[in-house]
Backbone as a chain_set.jsonl record, in Angstrom:
{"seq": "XXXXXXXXXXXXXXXXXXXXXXXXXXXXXXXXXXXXXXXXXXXXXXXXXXXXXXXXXXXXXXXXXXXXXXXXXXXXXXXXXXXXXXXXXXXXXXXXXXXXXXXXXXXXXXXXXXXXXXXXXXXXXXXXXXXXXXXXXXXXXXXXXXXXXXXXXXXXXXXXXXXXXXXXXXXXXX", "coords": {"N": [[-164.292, 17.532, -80.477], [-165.597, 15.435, -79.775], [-165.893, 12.845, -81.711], [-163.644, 11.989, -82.17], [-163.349, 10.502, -79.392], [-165.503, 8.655, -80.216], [-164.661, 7.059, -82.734], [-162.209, 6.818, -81.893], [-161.999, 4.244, -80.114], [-163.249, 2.304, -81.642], [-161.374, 1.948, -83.213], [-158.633, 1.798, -81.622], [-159.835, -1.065, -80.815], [-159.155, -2.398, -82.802], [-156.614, -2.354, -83.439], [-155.515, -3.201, -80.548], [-156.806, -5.93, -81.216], [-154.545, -6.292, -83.586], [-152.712, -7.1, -82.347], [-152.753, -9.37, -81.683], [-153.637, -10.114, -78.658], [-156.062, -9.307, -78.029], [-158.651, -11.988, -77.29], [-158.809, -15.396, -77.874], [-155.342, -17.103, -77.109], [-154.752, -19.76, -77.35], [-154.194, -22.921, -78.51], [-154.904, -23.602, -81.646], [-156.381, -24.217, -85.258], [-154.407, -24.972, -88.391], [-156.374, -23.427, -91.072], [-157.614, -21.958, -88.923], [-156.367, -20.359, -87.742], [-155.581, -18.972, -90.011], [-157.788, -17.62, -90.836], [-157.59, -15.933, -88.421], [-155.708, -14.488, -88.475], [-156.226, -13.388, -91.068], [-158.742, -11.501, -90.504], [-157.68, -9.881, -88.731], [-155.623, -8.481, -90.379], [-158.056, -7.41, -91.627], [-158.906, -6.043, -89.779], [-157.355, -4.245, -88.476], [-157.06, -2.783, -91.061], [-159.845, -1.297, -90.679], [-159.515, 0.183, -89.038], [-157.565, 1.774, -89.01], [-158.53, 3.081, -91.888], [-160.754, 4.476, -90.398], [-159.03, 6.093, -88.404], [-158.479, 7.744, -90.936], [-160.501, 8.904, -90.948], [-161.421, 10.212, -88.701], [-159.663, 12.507, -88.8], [-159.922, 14.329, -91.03], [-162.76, 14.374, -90.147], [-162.248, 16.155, -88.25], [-160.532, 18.37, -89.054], [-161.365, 20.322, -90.925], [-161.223, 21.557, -93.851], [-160.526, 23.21, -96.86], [-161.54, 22.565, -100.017], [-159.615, 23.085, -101.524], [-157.22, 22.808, -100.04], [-157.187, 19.894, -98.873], [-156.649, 18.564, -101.575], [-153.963, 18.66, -101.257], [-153.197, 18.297, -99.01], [-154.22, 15.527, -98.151], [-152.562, 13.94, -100.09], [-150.089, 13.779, -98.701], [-150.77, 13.537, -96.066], [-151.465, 10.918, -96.48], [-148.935, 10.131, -97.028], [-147.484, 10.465, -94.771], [-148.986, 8.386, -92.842], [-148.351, 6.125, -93.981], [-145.841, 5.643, -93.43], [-145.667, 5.899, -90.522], [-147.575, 3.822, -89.96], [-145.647, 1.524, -90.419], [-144.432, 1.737, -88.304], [-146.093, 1.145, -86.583], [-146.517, -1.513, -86.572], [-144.025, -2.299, -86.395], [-143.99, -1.661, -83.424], [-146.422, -3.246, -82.471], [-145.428, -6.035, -83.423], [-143.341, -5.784, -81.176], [-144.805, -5.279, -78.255], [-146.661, -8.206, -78.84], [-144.312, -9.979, -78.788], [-142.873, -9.309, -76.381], [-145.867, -9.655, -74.678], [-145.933, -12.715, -74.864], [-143.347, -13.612, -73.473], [-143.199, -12.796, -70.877], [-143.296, -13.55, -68.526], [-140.95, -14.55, -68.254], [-139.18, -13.079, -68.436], [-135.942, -12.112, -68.827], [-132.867, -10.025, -67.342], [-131.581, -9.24, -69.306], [-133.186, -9.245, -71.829], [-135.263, -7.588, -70.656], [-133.763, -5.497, -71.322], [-133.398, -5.164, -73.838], [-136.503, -4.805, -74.666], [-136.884, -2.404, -73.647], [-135.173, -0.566, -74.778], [-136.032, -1.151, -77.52], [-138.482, -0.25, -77.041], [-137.822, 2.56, -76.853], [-136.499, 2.986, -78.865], [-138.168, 2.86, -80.877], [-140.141, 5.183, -80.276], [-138.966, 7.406, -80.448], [-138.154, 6.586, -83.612], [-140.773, 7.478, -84.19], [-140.974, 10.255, -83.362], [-139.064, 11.243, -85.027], [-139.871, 10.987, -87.933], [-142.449, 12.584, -87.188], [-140.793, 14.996, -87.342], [-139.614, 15.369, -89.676], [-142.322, 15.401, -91.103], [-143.543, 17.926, -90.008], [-142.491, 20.367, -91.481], [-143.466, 20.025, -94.042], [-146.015, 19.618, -94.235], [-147.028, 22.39, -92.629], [-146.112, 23.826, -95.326], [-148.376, 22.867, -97.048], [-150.766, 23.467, -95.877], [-151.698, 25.764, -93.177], [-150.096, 26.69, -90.179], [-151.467, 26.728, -88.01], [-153.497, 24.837, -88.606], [-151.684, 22.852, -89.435], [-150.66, 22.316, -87.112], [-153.085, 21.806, -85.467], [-153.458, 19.073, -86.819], [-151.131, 17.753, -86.026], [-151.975, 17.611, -83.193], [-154.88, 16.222, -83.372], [-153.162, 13.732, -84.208], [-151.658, 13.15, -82.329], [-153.233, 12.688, -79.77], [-154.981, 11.051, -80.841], [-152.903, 8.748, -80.753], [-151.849, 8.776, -78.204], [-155.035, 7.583, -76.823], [-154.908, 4.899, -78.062], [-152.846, 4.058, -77.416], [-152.705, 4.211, -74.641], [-154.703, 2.219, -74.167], [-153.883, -0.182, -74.65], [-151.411, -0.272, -72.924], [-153.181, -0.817, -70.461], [-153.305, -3.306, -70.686], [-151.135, -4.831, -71.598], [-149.287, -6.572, -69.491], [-147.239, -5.706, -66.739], [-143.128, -5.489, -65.881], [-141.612, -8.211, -64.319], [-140.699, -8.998, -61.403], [-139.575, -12.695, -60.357], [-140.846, -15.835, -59.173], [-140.878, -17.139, -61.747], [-139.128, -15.785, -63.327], [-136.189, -14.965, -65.428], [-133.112, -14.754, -64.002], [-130.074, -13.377, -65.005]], "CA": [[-163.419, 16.376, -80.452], [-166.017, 13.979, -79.479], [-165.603, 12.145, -82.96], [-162.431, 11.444, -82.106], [-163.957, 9.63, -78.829], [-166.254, 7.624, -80.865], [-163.702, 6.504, -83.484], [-161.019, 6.068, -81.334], [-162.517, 2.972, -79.178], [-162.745, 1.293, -82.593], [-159.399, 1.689, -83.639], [-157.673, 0.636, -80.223], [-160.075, -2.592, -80.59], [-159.111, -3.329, -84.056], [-155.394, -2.145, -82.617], [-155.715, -4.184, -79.687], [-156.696, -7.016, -82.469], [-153.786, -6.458, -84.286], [-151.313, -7.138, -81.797], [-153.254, -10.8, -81.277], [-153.562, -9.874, -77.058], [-157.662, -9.788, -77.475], [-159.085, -13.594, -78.021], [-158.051, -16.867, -77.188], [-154.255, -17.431, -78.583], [-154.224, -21.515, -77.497], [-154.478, -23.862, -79.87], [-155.537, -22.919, -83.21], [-156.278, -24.881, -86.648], [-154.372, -23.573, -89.455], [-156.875, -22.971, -90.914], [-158.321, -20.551, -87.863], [-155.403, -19.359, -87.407], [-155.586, -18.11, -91.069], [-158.638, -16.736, -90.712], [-157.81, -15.207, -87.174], [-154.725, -13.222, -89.157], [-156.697, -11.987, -92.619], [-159.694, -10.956, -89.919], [-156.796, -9.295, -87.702], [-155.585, -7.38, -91.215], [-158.698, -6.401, -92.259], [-159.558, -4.763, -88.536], [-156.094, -3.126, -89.218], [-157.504, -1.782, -92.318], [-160.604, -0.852, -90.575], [-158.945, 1.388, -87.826], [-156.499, 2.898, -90.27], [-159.738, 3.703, -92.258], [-161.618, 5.26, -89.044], [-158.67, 7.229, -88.366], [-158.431, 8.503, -91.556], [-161.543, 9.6, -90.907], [-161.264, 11.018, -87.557], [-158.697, 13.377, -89.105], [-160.9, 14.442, -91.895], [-163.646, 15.183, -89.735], [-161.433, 17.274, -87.195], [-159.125, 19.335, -89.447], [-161.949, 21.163, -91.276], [-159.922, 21.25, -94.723], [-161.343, 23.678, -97.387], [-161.035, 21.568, -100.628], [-158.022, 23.018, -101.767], [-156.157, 22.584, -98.745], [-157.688, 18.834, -99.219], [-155.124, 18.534, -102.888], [-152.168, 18.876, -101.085], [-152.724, 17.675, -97.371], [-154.279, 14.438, -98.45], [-151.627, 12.896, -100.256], [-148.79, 14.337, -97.784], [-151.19, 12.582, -94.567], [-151.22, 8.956, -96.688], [-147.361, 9.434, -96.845], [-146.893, 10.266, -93.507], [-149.402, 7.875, -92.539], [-147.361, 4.692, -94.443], [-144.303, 5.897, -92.45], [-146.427, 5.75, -89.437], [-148.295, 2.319, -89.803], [-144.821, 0.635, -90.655], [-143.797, 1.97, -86.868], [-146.86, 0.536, -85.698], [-146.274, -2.812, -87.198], [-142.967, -2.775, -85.507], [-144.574, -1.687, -82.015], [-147.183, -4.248, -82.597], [-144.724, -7.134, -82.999], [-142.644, -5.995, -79.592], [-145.997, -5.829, -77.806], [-146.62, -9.364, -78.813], [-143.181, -10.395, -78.664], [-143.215, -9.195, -74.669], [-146.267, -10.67, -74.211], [-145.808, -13.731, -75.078], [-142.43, -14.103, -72.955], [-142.932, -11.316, -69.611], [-143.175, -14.22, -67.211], [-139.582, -15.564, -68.322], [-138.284, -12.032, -68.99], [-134.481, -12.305, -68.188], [-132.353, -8.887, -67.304], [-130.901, -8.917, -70.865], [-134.315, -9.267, -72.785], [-135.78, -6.101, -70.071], [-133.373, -4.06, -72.064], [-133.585, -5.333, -75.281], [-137.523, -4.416, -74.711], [-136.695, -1.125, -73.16], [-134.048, -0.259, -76.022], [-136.837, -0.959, -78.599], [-139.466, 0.771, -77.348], [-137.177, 4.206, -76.725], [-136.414, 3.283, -80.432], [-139.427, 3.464, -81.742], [-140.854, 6.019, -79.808], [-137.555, 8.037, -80.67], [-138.262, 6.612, -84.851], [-141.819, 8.32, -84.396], [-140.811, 11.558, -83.442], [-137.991, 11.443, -86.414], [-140.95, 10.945, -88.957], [-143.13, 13.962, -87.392], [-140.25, 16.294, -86.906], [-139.616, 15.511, -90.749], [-143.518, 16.047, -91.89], [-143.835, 18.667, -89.831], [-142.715, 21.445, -92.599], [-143.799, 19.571, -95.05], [-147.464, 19.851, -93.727], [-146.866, 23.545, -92.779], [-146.251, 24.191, -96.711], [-149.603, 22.451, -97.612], [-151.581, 23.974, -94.668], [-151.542, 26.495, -92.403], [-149.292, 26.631, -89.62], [-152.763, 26.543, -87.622], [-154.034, 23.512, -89.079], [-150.91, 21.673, -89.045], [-150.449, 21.99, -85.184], [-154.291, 20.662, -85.293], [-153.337, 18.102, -87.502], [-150.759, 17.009, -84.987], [-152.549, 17.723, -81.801], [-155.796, 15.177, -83.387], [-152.295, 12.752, -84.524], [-150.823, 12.77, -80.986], [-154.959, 12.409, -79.234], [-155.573, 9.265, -81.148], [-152.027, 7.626, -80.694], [-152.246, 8.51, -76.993], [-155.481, 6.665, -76.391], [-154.476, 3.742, -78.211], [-151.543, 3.359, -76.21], [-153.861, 3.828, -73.116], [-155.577, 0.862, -74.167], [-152.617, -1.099, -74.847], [-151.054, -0.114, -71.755], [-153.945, -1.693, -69.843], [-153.719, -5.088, -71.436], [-149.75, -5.304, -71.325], [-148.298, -6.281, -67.854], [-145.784, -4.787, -66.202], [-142.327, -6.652, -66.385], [-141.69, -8.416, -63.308], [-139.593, -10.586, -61.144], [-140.332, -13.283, -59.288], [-140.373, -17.631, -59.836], [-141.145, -17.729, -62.639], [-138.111, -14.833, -63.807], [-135.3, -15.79, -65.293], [-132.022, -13.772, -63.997], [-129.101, -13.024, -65.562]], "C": [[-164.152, 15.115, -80.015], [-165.661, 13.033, -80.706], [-164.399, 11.668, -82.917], [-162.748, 10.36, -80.75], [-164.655, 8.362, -79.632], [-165.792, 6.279, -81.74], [-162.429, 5.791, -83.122], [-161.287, 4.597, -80.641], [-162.478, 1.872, -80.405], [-161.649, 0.793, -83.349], [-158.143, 1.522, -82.705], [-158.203, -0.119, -80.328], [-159.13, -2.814, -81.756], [-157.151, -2.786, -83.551], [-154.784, -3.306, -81.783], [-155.353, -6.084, -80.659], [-155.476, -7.683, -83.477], [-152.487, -7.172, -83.93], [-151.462, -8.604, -81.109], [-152.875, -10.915, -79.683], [-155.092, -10.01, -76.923], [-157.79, -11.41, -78.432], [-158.749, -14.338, -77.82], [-157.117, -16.615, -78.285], [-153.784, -18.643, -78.299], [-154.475, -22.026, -78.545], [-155.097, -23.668, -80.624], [-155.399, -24.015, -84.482], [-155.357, -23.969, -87.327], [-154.743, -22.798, -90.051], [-157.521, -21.625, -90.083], [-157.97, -19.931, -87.678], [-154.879, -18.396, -88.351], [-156.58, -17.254, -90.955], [-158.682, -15.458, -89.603], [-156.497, -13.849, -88.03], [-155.435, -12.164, -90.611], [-158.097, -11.256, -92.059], [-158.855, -9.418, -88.887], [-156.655, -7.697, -89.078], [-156.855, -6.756, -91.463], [-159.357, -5.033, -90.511], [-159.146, -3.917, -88.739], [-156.589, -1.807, -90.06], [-157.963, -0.717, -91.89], [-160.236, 0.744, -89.896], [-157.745, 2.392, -88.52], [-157.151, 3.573, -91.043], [-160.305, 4.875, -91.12], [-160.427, 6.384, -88.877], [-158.674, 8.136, -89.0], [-159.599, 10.21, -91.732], [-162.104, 10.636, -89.842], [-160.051, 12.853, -88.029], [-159.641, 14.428, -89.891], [-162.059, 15.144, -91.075], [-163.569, 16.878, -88.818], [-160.621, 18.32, -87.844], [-159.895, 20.595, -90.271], [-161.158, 22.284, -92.6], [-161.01, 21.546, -95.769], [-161.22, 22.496, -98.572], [-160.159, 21.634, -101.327], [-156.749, 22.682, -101.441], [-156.135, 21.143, -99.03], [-156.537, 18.253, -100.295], [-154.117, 18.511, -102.273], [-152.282, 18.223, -99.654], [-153.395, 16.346, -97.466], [-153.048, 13.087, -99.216], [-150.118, 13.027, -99.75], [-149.453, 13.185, -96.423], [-151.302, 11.339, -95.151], [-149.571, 9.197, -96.835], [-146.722, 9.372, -95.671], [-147.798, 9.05, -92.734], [-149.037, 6.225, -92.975], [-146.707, 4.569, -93.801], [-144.981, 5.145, -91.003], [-146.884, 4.54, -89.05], [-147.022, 1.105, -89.728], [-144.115, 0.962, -88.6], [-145.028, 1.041, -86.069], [-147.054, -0.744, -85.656], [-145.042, -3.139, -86.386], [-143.563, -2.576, -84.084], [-145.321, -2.798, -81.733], [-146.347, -5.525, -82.049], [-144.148, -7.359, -81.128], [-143.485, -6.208, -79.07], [-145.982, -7.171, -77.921], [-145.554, -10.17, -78.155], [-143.342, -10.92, -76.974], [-144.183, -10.037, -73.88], [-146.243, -12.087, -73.759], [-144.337, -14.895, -73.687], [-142.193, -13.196, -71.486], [-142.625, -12.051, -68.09], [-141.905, -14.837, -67.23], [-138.939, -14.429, -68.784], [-136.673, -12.151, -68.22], [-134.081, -10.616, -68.146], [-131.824, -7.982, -68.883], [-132.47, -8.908, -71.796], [-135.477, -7.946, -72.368], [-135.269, -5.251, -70.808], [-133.059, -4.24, -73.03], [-135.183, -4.589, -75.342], [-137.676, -3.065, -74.778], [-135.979, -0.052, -74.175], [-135.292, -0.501, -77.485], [-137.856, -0.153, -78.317], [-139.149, 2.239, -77.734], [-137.121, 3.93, -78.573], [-137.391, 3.744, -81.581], [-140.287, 4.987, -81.681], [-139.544, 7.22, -80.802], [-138.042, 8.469, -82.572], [-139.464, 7.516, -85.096], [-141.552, 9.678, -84.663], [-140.083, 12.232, -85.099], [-139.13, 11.903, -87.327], [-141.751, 12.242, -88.622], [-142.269, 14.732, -87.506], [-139.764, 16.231, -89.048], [-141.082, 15.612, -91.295], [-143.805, 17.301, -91.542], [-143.73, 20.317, -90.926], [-143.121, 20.85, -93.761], [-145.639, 20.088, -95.478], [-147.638, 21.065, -93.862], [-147.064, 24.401, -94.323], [-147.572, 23.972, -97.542], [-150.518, 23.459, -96.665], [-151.057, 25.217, -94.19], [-150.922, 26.043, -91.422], [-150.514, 26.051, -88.324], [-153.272, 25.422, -87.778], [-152.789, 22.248, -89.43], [-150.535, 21.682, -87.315], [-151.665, 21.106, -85.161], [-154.017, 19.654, -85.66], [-152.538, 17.066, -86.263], [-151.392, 16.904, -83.299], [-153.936, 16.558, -82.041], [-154.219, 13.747, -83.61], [-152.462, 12.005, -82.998], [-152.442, 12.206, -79.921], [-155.049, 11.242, -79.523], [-154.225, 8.337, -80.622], [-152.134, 7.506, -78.991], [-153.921, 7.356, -76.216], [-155.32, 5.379, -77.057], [-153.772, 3.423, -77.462], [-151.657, 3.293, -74.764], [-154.284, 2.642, -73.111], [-154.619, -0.017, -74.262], [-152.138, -1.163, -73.555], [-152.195, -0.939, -70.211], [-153.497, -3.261, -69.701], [-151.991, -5.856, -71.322], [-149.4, -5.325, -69.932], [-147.084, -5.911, -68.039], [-144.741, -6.008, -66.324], [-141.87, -6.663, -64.295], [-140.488, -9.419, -62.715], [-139.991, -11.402, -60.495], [-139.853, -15.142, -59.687], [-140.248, -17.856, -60.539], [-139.929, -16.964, -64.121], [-136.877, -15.435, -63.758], [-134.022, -14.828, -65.101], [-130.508, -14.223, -64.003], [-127.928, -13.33, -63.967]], "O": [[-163.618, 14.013, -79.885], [-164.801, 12.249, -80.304], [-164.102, 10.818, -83.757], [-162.373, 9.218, -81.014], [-164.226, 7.211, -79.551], [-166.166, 5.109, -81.67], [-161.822, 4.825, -83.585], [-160.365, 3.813, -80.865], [-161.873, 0.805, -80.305], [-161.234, -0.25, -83.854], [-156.994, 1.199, -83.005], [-157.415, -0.98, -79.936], [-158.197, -3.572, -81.49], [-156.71, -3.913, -83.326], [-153.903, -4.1, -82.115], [-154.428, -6.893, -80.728], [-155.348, -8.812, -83.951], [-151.59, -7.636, -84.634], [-150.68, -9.044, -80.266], [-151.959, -11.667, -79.349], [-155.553, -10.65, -75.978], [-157.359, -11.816, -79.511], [-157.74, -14.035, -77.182], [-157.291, -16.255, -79.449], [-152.667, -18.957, -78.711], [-155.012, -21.456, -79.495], [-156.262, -23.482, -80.269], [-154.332, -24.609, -84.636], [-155.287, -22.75, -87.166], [-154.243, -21.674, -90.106], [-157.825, -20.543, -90.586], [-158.473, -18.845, -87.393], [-154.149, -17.435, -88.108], [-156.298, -16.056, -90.968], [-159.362, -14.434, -89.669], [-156.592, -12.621, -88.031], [-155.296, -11.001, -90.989], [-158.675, -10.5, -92.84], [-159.358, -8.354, -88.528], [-157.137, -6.566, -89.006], [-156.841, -5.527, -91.531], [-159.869, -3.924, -90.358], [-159.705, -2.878, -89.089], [-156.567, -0.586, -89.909], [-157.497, 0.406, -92.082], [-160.561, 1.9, -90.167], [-157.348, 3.543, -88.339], [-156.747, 4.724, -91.209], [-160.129, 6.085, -91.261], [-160.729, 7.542, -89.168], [-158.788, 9.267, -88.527], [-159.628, 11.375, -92.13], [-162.915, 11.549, -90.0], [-159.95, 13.935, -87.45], [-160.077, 15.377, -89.24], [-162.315, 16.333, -91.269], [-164.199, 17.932, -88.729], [-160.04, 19.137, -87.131], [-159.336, 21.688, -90.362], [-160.689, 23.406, -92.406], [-162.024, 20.862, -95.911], [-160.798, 21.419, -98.151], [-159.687, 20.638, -101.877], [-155.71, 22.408, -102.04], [-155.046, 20.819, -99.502], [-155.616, 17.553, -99.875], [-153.122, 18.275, -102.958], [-151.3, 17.603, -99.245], [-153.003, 15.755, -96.46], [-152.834, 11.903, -98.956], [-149.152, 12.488, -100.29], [-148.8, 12.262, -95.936], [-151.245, 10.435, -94.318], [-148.94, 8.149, -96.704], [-145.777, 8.641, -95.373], [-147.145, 8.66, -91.766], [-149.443, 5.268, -92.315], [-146.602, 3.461, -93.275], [-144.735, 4.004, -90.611], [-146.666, 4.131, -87.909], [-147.204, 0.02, -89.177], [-143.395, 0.181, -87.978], [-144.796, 0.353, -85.075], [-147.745, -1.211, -84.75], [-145.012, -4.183, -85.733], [-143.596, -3.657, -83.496], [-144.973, -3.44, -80.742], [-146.375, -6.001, -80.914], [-144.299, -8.244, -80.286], [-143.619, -7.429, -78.981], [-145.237, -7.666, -77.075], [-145.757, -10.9, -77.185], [-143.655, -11.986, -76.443], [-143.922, -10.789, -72.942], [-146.46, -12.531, -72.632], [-144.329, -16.055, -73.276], [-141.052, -12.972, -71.084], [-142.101, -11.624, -67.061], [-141.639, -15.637, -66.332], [-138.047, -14.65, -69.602], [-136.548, -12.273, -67.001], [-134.806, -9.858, -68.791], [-131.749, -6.824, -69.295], [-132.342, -8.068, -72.687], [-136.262, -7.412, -73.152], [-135.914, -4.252, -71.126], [-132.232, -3.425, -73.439], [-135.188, -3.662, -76.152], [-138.353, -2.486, -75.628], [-136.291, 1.136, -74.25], [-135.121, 0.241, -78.452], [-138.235, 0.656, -79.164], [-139.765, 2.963, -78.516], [-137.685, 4.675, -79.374], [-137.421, 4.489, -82.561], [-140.829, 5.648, -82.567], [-139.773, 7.585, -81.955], [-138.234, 9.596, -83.029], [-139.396, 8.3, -86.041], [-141.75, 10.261, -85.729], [-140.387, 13.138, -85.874], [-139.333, 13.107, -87.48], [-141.85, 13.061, -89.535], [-142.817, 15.744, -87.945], [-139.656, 17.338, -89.575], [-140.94, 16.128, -92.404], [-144.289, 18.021, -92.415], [-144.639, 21.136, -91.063], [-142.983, 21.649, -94.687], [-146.197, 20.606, -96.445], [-148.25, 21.421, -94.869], [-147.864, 25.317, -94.515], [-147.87, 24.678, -98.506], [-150.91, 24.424, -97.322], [-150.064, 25.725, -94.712], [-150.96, 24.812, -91.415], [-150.322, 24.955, -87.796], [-153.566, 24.913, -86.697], [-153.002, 21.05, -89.622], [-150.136, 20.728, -86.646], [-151.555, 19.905, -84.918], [-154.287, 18.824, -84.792], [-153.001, 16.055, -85.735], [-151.089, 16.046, -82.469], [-154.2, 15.92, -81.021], [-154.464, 12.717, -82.98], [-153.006, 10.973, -82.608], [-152.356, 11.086, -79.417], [-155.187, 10.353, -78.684], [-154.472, 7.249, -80.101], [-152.427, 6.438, -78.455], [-153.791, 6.565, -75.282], [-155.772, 4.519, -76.301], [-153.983, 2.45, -76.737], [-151.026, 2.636, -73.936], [-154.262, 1.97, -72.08], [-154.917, -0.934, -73.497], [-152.444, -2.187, -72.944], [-151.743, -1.469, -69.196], [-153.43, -4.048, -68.757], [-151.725, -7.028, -71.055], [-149.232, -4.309, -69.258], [-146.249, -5.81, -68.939], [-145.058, -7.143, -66.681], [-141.832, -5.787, -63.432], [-139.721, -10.217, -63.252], [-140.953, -11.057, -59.809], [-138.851, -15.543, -60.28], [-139.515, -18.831, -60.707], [-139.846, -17.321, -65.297], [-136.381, -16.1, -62.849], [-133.825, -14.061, -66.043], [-129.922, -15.065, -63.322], [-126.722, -13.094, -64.034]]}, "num_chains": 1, "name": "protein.A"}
């Protein structure tokens, strides 16, 4: 599982990247600020690439198995990226507003994350036989046990970089 070490660090930066939290976010040209978003997608890409590849290296997938669990992991992996696109935004969102978080916007935050987290599961607990039928029962647990590995340290790294929600002067209460 080192390969999943190696890979993963680049796909929480370009992660990280995505959710515009690494880099200066003051004042921007439009310009820059174009370039800072189609540099942002292509990190995206990159780390959606890398995983693919982290998977791939870890699942040890004869090339038959390959025919059928390749285009089952890009459909669950669409499902997947569109959750992370919504996580992304809240992240930002939060950021952007944590020092003026009001009581009502704590559990609007709180109420989306459970949602998402919640929408995730939905999506594996529906690939899960799906996978099974392509694979082995064996190699789809792996499959999810490298899934759940990479999303956990991303969200390590994220979790760093997001503060906590707080109260204080600068909090606005309900």
């Amino acid at each position: 599982m080192g390969v999943i070490k190696y890979f993963a660090a680049g796909a929480a930066l370009a992660a990280l990247c995505s959710l515009g939290v690494v880099g200066p976010a003051a004042a921007q040209s439009s310009s820059s600020s174009s370039a800072n978003k189609t540099q942002r997608q292509l990190d995206v890409a990159a780390a959606r690439a890398d995983r693919k590849a982290i998977v791939g290296a870890n699942m040890n997938l004869t090339a038959e198995e390959g025919k059928t669990f390749w285009p089952l992991y890009d459909a669950y992996e669409a499902k997947m990226d569109k959750l992370d696109d919504r996580h992304a935004a809240e992240v930002k969102a939060y950021a952007a507003h944590y020092q003026t978080l009001s009581n009502k916007d704590a559990t609007e935050k709180l109420d989306e994350v459970i949602a998402i987290k919640q929408a995730r599961l939905d999506v594996q607990k529906e690939f899960v036989p799906k996978f099974r039928a392509a694979v082995s029962s064996i190699k789809t647990t792996r499959f999810f046990q490298i899934d759940n590995k990479l999303s956990a340290m991303i969200q390590c790294d994220i979790a760093q970089i997001v503060p906590l929600a707080r109260t204080g002067a600068k909090t606005v209460n309900e």
